[in-house]
mmCIF file of the protein (N, C-alpha, C, O) and its ligand, coordinates in Angstrom:
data_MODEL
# 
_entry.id   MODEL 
# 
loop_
_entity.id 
_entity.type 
_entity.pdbx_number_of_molecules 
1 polymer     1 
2 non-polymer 1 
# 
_entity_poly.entity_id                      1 
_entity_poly.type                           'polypeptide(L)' 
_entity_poly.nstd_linkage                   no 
_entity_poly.nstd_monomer                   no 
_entity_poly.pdbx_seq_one_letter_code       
;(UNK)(UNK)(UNK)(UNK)(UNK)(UNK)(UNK)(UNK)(UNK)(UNK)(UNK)(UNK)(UNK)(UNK)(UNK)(UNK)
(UNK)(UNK)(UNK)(UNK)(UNK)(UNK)(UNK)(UNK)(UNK)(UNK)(UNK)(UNK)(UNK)(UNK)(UNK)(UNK)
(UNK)(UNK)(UNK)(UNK)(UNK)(UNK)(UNK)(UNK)(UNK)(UNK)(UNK)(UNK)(UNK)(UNK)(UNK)(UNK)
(UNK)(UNK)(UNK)(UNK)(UNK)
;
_entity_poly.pdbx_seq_one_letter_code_can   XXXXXXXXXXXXXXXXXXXXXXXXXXXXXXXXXXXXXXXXXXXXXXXXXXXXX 
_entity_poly.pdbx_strand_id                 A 
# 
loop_
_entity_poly_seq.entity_id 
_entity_poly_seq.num 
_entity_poly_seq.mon_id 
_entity_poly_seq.hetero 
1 1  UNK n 
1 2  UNK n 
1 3  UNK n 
1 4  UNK n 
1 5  UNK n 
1 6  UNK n 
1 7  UNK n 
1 8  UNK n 
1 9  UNK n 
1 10 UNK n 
1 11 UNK n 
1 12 UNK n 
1 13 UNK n 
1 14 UNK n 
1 15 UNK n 
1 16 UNK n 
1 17 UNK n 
1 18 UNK n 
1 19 UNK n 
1 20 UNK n 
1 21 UNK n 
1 22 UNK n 
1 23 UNK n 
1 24 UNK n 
1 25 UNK n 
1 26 UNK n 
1 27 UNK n 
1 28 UNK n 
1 29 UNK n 
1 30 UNK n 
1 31 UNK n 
1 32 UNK n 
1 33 UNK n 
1 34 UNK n 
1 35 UNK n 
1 36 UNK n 
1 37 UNK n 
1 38 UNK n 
1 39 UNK n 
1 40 UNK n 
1 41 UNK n 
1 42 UNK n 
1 43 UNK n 
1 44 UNK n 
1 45 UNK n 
1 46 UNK n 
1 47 UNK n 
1 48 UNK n 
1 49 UNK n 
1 50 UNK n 
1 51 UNK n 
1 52 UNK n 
1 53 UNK n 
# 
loop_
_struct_asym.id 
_struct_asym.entity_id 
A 1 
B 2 
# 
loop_
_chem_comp.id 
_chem_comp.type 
_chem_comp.mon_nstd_flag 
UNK 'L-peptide linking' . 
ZN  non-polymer         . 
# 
_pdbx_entity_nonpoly.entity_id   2 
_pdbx_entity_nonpoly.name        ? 
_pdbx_entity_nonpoly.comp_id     ZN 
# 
_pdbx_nonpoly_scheme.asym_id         B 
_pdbx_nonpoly_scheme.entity_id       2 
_pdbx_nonpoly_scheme.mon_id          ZN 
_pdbx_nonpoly_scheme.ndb_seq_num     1 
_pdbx_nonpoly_scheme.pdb_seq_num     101 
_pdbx_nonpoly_scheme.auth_seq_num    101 
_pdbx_nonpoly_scheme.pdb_mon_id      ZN 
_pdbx_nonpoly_scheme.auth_mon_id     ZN 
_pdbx_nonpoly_scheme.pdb_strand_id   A 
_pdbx_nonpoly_scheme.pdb_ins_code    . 
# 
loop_
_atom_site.group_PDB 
_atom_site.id 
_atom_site.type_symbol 
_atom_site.label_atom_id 
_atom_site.label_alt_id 
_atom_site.label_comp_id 
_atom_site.label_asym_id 
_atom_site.label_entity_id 
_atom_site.label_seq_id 
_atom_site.pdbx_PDB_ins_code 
_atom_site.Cartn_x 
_atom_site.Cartn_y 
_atom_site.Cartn_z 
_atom_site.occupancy 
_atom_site.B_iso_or_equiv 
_atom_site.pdbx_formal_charge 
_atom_site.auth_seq_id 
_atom_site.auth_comp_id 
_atom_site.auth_asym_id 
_atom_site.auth_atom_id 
_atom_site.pdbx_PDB_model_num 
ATOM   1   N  N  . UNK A 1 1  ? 0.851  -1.198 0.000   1.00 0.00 ? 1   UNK A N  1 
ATOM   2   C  CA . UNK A 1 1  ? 0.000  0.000  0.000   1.00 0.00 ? 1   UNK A CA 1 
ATOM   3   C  C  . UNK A 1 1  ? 0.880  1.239  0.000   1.00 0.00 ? 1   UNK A C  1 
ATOM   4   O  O  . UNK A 1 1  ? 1.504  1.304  1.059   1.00 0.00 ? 1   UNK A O  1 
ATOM   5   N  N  . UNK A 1 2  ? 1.121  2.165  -0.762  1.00 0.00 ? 2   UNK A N  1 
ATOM   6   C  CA . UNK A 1 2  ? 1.331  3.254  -0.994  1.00 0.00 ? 2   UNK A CA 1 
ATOM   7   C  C  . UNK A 1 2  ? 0.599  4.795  -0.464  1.00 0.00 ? 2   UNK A C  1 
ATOM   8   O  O  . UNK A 1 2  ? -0.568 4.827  -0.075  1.00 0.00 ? 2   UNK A O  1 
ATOM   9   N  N  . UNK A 1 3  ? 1.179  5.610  -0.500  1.00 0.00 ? 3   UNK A N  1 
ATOM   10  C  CA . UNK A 1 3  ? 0.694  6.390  0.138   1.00 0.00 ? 3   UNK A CA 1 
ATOM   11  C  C  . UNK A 1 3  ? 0.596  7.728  -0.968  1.00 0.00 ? 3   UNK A C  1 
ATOM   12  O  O  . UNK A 1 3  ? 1.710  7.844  -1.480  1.00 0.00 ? 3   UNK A O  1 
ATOM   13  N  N  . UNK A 1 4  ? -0.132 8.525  -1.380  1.00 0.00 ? 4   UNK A N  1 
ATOM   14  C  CA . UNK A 1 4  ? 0.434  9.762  -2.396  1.00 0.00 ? 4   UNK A CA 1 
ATOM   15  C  C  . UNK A 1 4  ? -0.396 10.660 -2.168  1.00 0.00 ? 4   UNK A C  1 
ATOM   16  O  O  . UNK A 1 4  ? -1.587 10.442 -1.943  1.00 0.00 ? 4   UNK A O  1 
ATOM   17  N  N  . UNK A 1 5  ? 0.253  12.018 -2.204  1.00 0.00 ? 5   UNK A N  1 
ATOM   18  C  CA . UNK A 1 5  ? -0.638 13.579 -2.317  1.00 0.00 ? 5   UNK A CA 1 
ATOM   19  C  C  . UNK A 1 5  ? -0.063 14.579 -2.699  1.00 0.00 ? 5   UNK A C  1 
ATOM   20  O  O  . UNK A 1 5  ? 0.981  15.032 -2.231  1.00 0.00 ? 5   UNK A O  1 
ATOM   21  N  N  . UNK A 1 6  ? -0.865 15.123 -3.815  1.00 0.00 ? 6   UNK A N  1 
ATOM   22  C  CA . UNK A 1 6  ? -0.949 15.991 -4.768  1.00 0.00 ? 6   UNK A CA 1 
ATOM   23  C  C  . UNK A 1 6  ? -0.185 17.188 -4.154  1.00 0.00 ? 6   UNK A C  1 
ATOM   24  O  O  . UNK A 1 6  ? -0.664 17.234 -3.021  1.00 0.00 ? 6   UNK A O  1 
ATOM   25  N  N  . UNK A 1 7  ? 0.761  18.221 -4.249  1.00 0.00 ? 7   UNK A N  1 
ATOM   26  C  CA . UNK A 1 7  ? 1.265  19.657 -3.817  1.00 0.00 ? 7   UNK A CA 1 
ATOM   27  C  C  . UNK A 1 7  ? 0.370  20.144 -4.133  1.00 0.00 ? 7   UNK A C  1 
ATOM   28  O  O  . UNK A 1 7  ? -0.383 19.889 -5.072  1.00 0.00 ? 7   UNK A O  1 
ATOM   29  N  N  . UNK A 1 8  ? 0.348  20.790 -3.500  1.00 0.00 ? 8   UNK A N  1 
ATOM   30  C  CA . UNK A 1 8  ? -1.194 22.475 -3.818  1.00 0.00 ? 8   UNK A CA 1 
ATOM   31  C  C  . UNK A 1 8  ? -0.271 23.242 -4.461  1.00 0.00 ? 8   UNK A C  1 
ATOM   32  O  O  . UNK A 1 8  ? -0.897 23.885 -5.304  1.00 0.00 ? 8   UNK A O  1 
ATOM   33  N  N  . UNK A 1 9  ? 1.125  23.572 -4.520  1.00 0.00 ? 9   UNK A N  1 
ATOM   34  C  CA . UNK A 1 9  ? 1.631  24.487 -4.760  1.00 0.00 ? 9   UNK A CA 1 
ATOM   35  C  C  . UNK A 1 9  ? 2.306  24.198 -6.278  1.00 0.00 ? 9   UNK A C  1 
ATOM   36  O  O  . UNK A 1 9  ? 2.533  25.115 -7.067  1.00 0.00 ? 9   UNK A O  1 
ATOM   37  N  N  . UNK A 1 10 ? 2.572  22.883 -6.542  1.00 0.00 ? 10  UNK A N  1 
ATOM   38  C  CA . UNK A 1 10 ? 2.806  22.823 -8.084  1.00 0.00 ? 10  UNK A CA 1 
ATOM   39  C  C  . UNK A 1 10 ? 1.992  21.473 -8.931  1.00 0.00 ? 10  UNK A C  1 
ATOM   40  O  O  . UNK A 1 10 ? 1.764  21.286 -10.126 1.00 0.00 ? 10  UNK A O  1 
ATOM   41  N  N  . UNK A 1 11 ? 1.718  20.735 -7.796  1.00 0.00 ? 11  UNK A N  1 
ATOM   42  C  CA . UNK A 1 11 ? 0.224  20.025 -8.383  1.00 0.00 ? 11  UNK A CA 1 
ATOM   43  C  C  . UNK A 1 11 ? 1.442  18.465 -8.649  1.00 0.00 ? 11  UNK A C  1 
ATOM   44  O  O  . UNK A 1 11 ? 1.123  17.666 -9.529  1.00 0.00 ? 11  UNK A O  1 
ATOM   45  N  N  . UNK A 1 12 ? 2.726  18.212 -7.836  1.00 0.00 ? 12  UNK A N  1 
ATOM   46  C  CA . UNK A 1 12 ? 3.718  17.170 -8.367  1.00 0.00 ? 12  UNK A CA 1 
ATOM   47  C  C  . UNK A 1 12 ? 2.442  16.562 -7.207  1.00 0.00 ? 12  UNK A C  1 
ATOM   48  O  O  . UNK A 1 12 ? 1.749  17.011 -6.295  1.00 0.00 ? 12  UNK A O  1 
ATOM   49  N  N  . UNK A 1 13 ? 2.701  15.115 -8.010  1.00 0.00 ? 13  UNK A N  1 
ATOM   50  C  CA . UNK A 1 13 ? 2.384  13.632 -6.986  1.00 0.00 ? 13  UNK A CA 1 
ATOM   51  C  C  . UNK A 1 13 ? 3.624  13.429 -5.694  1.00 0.00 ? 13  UNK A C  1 
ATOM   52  O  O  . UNK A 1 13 ? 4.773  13.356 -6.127  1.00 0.00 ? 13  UNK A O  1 
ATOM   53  N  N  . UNK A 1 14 ? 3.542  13.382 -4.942  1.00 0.00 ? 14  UNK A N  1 
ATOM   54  C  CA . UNK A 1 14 ? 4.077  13.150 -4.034  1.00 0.00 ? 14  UNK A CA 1 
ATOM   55  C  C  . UNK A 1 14 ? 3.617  11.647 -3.337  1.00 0.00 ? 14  UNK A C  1 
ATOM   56  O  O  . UNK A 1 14 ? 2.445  11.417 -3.037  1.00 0.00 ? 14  UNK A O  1 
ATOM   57  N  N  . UNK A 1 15 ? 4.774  10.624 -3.122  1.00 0.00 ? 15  UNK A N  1 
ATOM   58  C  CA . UNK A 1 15 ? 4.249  9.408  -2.629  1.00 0.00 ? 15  UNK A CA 1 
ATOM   59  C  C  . UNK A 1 15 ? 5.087  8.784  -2.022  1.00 0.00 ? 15  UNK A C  1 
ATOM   60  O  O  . UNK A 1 15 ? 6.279  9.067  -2.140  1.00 0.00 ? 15  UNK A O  1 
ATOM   61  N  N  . UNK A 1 16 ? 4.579  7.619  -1.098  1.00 0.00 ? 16  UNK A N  1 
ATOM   62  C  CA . UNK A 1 16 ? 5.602  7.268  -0.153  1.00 0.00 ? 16  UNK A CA 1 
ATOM   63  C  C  . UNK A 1 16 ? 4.750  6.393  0.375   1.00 0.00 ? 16  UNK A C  1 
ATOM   64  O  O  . UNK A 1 16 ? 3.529  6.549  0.339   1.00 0.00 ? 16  UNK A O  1 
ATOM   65  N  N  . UNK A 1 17 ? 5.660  4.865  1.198   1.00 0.00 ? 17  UNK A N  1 
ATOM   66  C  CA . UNK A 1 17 ? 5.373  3.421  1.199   1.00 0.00 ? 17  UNK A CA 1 
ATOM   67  C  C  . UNK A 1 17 ? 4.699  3.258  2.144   1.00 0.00 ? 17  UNK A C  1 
ATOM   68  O  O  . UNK A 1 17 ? 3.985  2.257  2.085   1.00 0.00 ? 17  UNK A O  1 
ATOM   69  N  N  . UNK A 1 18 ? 4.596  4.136  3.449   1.00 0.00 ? 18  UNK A N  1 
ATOM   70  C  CA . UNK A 1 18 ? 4.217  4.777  4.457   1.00 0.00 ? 18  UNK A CA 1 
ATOM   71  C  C  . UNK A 1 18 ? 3.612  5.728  5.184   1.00 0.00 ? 18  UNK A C  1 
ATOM   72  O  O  . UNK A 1 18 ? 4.624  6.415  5.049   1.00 0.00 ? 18  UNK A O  1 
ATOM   73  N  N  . UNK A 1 19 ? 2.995  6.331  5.752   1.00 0.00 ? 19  UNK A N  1 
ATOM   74  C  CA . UNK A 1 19 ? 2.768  7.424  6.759   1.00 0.00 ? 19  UNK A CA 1 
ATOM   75  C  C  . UNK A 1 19 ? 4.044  8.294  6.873   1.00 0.00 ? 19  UNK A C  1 
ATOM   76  O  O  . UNK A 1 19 ? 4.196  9.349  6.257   1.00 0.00 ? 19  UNK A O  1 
ATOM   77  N  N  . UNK A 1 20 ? 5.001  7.713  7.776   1.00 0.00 ? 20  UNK A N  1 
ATOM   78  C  CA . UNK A 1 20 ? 6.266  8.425  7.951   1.00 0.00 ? 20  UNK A CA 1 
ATOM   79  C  C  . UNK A 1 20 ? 7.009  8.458  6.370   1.00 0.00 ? 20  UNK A C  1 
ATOM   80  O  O  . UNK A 1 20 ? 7.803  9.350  6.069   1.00 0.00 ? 20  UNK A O  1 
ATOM   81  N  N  . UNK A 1 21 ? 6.817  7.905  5.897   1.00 0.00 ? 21  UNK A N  1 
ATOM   82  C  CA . UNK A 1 21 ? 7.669  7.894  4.584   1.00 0.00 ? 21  UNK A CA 1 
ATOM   83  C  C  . UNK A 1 21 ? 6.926  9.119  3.606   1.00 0.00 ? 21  UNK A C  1 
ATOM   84  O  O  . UNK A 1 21 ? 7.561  10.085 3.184   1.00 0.00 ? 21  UNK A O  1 
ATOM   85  N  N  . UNK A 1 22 ? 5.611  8.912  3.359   1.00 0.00 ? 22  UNK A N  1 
ATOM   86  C  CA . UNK A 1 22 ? 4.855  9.826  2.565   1.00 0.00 ? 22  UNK A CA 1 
ATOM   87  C  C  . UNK A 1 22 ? 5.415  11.534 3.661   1.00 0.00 ? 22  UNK A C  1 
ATOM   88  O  O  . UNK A 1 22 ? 5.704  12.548 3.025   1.00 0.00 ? 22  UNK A O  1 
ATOM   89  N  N  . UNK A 1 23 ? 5.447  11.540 4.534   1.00 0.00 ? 23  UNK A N  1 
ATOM   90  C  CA . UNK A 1 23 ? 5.422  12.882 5.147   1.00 0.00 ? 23  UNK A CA 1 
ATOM   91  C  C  . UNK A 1 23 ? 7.202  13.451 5.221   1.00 0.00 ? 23  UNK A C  1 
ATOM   92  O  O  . UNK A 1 23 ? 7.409  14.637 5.480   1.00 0.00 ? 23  UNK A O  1 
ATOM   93  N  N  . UNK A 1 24 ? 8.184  12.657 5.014   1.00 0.00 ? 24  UNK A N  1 
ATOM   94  C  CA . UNK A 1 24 ? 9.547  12.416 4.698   1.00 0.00 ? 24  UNK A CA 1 
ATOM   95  C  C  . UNK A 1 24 ? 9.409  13.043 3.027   1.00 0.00 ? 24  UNK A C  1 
ATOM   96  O  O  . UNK A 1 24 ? 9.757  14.177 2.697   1.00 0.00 ? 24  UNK A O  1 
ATOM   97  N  N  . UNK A 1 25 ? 8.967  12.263 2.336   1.00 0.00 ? 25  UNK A N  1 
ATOM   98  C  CA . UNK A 1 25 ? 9.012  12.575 0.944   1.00 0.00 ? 25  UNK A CA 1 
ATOM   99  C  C  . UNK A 1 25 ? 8.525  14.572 0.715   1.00 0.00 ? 25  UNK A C  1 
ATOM   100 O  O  . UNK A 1 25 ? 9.165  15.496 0.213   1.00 0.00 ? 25  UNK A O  1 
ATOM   101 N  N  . UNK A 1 26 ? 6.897  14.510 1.474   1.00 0.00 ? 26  UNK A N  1 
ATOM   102 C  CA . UNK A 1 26 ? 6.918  15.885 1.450   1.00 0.00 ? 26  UNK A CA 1 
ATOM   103 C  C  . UNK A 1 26 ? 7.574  16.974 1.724   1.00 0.00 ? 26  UNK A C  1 
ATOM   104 O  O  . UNK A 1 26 ? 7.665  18.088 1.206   1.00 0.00 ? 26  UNK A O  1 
ATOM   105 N  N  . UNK A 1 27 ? 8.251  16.171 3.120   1.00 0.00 ? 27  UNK A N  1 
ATOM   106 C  CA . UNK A 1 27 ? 9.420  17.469 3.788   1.00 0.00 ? 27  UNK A CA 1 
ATOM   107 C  C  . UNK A 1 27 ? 10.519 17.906 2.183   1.00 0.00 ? 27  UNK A C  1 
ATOM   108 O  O  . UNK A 1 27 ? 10.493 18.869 1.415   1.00 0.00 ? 27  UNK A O  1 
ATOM   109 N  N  . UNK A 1 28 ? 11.669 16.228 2.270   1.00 0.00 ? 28  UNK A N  1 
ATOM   110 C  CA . UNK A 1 28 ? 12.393 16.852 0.783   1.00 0.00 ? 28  UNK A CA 1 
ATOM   111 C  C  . UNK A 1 28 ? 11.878 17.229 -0.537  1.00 0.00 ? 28  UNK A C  1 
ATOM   112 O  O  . UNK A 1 28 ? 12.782 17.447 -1.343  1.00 0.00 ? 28  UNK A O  1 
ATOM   113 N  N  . UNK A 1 29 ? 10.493 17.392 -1.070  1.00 0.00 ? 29  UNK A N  1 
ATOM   114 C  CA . UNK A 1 29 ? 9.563  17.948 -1.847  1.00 0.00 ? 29  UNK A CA 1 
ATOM   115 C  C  . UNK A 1 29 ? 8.985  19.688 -1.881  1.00 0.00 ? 29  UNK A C  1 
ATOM   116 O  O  . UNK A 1 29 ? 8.433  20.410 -2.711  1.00 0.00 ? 29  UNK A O  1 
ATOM   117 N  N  . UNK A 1 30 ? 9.624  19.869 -0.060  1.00 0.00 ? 30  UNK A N  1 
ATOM   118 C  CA . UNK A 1 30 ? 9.323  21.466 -0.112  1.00 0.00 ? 30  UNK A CA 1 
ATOM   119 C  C  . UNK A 1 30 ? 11.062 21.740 -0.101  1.00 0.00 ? 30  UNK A C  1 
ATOM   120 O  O  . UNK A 1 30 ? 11.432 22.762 -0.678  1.00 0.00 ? 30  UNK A O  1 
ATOM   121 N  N  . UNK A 1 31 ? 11.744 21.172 0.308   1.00 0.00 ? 31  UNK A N  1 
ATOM   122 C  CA . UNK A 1 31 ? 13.142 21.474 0.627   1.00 0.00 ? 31  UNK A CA 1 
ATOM   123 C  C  . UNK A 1 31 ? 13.898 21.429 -0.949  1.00 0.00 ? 31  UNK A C  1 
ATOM   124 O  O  . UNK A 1 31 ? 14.923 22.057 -1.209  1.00 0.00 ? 31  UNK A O  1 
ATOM   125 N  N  . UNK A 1 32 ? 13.086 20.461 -2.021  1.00 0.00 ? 32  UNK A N  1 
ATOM   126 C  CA . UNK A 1 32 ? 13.734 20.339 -3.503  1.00 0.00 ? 32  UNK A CA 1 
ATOM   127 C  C  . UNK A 1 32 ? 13.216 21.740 -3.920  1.00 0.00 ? 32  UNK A C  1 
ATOM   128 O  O  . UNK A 1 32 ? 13.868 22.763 -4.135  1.00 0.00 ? 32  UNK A O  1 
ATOM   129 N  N  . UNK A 1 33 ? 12.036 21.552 -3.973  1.00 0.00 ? 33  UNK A N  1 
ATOM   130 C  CA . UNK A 1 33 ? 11.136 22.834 -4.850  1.00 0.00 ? 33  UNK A CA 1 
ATOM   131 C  C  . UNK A 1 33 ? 10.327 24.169 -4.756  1.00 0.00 ? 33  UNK A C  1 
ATOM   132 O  O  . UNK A 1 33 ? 9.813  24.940 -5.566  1.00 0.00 ? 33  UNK A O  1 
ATOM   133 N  N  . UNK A 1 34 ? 10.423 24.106 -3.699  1.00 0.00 ? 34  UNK A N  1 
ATOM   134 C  CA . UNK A 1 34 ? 10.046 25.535 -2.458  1.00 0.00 ? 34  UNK A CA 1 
ATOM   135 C  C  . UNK A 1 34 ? 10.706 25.949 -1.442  1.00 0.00 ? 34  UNK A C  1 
ATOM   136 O  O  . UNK A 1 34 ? 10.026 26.247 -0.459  1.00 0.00 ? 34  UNK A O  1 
ATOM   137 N  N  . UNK A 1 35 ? 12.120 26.092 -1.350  1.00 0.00 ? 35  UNK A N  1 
ATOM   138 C  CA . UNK A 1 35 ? 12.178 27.184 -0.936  1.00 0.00 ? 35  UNK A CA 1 
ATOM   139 C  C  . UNK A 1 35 ? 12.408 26.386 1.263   1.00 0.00 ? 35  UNK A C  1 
ATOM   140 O  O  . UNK A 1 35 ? 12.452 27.021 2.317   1.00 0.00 ? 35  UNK A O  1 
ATOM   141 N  N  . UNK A 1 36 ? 12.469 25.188 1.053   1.00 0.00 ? 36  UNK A N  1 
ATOM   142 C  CA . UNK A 1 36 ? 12.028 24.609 2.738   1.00 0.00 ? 36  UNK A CA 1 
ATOM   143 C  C  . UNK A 1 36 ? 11.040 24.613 3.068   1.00 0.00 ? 36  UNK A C  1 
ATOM   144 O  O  . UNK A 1 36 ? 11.027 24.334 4.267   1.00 0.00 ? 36  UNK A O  1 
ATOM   145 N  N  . UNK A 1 37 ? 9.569  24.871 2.484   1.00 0.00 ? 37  UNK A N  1 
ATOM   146 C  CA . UNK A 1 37 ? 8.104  25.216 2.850   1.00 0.00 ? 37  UNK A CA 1 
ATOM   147 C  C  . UNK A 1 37 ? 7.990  24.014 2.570   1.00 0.00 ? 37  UNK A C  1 
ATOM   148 O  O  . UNK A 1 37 ? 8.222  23.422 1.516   1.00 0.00 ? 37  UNK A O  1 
ATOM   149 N  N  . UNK A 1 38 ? 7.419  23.453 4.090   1.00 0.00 ? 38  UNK A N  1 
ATOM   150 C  CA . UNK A 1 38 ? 7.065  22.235 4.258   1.00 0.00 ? 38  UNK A CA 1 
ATOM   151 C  C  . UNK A 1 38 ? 5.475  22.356 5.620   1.00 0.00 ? 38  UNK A C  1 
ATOM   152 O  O  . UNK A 1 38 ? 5.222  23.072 6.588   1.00 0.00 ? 38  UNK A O  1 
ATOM   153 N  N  . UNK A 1 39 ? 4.765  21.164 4.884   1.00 0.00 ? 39  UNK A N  1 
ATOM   154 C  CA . UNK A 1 39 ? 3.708  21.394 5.360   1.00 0.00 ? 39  UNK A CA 1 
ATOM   155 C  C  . UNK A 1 39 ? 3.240  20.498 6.626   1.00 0.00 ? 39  UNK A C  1 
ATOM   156 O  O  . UNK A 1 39 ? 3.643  19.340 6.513   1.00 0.00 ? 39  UNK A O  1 
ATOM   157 N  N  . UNK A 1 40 ? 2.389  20.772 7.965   1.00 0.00 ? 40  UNK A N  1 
ATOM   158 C  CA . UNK A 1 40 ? 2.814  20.204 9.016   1.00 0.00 ? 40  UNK A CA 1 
ATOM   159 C  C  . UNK A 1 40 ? 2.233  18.292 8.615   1.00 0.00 ? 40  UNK A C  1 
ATOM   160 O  O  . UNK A 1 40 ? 1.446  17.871 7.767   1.00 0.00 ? 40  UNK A O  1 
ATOM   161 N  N  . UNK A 1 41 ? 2.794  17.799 9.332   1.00 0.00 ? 41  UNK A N  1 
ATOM   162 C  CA . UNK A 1 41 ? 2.352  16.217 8.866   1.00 0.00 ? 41  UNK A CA 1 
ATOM   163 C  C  . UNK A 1 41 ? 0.910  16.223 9.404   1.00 0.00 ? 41  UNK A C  1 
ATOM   164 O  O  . UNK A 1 41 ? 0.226  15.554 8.630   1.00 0.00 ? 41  UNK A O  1 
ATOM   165 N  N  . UNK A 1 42 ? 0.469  16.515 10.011  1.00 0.00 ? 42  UNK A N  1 
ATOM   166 C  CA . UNK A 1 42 ? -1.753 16.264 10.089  1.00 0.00 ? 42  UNK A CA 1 
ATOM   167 C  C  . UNK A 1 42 ? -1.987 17.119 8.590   1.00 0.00 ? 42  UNK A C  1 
ATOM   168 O  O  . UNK A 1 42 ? -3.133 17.117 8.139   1.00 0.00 ? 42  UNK A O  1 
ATOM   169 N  N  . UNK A 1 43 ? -1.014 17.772 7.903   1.00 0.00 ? 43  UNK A N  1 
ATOM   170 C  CA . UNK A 1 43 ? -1.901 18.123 6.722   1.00 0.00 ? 43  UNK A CA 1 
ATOM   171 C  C  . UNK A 1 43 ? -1.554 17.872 5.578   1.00 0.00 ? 43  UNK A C  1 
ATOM   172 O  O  . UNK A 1 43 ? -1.921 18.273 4.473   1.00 0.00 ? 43  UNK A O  1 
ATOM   173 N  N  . UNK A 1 44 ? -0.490 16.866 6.080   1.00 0.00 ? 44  UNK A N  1 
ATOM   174 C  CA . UNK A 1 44 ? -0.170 16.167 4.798   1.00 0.00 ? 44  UNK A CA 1 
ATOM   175 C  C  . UNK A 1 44 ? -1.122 15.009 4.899   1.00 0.00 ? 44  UNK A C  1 
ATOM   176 O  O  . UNK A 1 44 ? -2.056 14.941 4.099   1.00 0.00 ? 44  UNK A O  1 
ATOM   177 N  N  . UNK A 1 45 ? -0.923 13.926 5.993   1.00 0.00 ? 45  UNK A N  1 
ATOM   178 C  CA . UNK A 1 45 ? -2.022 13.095 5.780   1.00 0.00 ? 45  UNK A CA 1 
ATOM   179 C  C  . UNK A 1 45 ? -3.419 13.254 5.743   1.00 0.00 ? 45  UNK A C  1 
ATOM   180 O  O  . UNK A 1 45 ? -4.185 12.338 5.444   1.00 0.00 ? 45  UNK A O  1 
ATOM   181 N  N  . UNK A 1 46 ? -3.872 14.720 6.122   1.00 0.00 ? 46  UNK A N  1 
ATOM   182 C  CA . UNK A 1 46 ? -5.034 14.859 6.304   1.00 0.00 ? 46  UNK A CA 1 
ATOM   183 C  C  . UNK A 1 46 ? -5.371 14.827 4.285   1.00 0.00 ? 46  UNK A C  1 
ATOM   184 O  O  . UNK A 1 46 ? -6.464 14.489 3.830   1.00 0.00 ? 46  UNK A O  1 
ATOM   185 N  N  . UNK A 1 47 ? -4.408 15.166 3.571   1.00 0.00 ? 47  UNK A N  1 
ATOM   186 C  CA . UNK A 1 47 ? -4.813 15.344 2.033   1.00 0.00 ? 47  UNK A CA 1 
ATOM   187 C  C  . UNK A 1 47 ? -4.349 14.075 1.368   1.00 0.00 ? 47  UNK A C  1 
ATOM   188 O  O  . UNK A 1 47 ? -4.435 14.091 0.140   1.00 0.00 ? 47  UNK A O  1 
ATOM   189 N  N  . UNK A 1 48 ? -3.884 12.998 1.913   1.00 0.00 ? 48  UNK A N  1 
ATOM   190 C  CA . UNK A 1 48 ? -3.119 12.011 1.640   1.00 0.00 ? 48  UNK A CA 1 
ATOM   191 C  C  . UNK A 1 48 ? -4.304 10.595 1.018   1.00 0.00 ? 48  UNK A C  1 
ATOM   192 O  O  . UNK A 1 48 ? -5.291 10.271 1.678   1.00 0.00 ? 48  UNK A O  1 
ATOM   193 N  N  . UNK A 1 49 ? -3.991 10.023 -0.122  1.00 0.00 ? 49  UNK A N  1 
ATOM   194 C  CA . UNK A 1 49 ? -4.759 9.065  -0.740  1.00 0.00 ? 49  UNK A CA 1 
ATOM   195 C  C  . UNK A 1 49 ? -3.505 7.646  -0.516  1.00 0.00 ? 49  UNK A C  1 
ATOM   196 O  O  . UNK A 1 49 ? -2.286 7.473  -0.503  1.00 0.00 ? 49  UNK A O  1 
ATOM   197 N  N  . UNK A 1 50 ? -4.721 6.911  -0.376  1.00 0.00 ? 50  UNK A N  1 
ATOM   198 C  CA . UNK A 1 50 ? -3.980 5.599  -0.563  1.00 0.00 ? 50  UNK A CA 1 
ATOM   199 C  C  . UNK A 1 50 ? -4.000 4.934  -2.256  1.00 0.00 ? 50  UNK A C  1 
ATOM   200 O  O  . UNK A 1 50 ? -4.863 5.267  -3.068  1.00 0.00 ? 50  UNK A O  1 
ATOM   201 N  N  . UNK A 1 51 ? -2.904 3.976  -2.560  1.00 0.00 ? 51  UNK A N  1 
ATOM   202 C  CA . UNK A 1 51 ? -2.918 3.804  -3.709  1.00 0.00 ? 51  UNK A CA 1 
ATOM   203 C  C  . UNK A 1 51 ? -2.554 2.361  -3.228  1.00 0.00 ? 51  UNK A C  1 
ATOM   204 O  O  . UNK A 1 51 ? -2.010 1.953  -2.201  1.00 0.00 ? 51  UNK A O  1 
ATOM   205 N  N  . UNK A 1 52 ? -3.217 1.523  -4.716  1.00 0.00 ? 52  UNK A N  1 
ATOM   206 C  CA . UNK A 1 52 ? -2.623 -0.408 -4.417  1.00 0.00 ? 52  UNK A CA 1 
ATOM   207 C  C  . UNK A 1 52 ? -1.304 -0.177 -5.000  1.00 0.00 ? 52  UNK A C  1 
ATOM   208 O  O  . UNK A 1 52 ? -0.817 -1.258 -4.667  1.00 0.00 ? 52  UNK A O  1 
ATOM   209 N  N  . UNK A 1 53 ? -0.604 0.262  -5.458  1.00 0.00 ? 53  UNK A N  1 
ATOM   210 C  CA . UNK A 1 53 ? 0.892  0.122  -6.377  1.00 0.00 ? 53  UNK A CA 1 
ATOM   211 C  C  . UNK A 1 53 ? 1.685  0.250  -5.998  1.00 0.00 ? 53  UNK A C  1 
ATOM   212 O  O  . UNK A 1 53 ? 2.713  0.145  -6.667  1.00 0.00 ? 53  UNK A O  1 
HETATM 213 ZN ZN . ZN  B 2 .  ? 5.320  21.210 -5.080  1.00 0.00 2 101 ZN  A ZN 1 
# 
């Protein structure tokens, strides 16, 4: 089970194997492409979809 959610800020998929992993991925996702704007983890999973892949 996979974990993935959309950036509000450039619309990339963001995904990860885990909870902690999906919210890891977001941190280096604001730290690659914004600037260190990283979003708190209840609102990453709060926007977070599960995927079978
Ligand atoms: Zn982004």
């Amino acid at each position: 089970m996979a974990y993935t959610v959309k950036c509000p800020l450039c619309g990339e998929i963001v995904r990860g194997d885990s909870e902690d992993a999906l919210v890891g991925a977001a941190d280096a996702h604001g730290d690659a492409k914004h600037n260190g704007m990283k979003a708190p983890r209840a609102m990453v999973l709060g926007a977070a979809r599960q995927s079978d892949d």
